[in-house]
N, C-alpha and C positions, 0 to 999 in steps of 0.2 A: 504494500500500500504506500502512496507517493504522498510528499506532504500536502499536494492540496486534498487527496480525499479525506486524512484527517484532520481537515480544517472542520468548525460544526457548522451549521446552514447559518445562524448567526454570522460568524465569519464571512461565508461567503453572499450572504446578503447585501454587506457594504460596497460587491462590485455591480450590483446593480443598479443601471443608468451610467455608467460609466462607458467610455474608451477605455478598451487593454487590448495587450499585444501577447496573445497567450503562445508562449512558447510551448511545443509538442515533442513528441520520440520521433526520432528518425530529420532529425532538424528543420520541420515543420511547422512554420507560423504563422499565427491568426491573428486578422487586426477585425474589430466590431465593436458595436455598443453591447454591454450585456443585458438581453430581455430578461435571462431567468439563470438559475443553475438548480441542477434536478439535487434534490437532498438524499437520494438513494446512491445512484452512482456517481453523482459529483458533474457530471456531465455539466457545459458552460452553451448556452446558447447565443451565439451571436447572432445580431443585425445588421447589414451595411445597407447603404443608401443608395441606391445606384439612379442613372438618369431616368426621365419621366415615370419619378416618386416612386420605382419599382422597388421593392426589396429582398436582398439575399438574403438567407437564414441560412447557417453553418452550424453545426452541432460539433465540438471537441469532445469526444471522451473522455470521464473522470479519470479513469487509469493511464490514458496519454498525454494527459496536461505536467509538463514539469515545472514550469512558470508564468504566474498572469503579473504582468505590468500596467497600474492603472498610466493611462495616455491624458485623459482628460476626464473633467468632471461635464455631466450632464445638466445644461438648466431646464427648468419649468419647460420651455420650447420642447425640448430633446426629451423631456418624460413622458409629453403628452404623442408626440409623435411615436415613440414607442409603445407607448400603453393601447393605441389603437390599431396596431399592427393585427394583431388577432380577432379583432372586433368586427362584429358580422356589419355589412354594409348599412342595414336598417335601424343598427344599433344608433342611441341616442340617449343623454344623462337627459335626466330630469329632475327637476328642479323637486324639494319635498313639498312645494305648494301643487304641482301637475303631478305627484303619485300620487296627493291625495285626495284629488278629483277623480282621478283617471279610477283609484278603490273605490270612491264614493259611489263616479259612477256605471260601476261593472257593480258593484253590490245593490243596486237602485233596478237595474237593469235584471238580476238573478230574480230580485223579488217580486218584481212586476212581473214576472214570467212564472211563478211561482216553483221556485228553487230554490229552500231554504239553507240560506246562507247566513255566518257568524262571522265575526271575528275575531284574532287569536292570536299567541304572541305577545310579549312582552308589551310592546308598543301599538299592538293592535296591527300590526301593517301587513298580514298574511289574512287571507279569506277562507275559510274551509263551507265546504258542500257537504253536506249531508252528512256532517265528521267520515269523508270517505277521500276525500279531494278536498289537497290544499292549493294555493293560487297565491305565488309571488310577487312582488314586484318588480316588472310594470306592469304585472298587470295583462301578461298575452299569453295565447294557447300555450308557448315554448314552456311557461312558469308553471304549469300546471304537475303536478306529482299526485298519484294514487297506486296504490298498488292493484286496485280492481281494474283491469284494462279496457273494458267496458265502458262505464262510466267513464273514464278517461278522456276515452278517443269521444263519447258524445260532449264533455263540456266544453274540450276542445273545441270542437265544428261550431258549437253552439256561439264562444266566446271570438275565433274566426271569422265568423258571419255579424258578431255584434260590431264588430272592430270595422270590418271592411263600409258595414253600412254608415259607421261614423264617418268615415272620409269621404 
């Protein structure tokens, strides 16, 4: 085991949003921003930028890393563009004043259709169906979890067709 895999995920937290230049076996070297590092095998995932906004993603293996050099620090710019690398196209933050219309009104909309619906959670911000199906925020089919797959797939369709009709 090489001294970065026994670094703990702590440790290697601090290189994320940075520039490094992770040196490799076989005199092999990576330059990227770090999105992540796997806490199992230590693995370093890099991002590079390339032209028309494309981006590379290069994965080092934990066990071929011998050395990461941080290059630069990452600002607010550089977070935010990496944090949406992964993020589905339709994706969109919402503000806690629009999640909590957007629960008020999918739960206004359940009970006018009569599907009874609670709230739940610490803060109330989760919706459960008939305690069988919960419903996250924001609030769309994707949020949906039950283990009945049944009901599932119909709240879905259901919460699908409410959403489409809103726009």
């Amino acid at each position: 085991m090489n001294d970065w895999q026994k670094k703990s995920p702590l440790d290697w937290e601090t290189y994320v949003n940075k520039m490094v230049k992770v040196a490799a076996i076989e005199k092999h070297e990576y330059e990227g921003w770090v999105l992540t590092v796997d806490p199992v095998s230590a693995s370093i995932i890099l991002a590079t930028f390339l032209e028309n906004e494309k981006v590379s993603i290069s994965v080092v293996l934990g066990h071929a890393v011998q050395e990461v050099e941080i290059l630069k620090e990452g600002d607010d710019d550089m977070r935010q563009r990496l944090s949406c690398i992964f993020a589905p196209e339709e994706s969109k933050a919402y503000s806690p004043e629009e999640l909590e219309k957007r629960k008020n009104d999918l739960k206004t909309w359940l009970e006018a259709n009569h599907i009874p619906v609670t709230e739940q959670g610490e803060l109330g911000r989760t919706l459960c169906v008939l305690g069988l199906l919960t419903i996250d925020p924001p609030y769309g089919p994707e949020e949906c979890s039950s283990s009945n797959e049944i009901i599932l797939s119909r709240v879905q369709g259901l919460i699908q067709g409410y959403l489409e009709k809103q726009q």
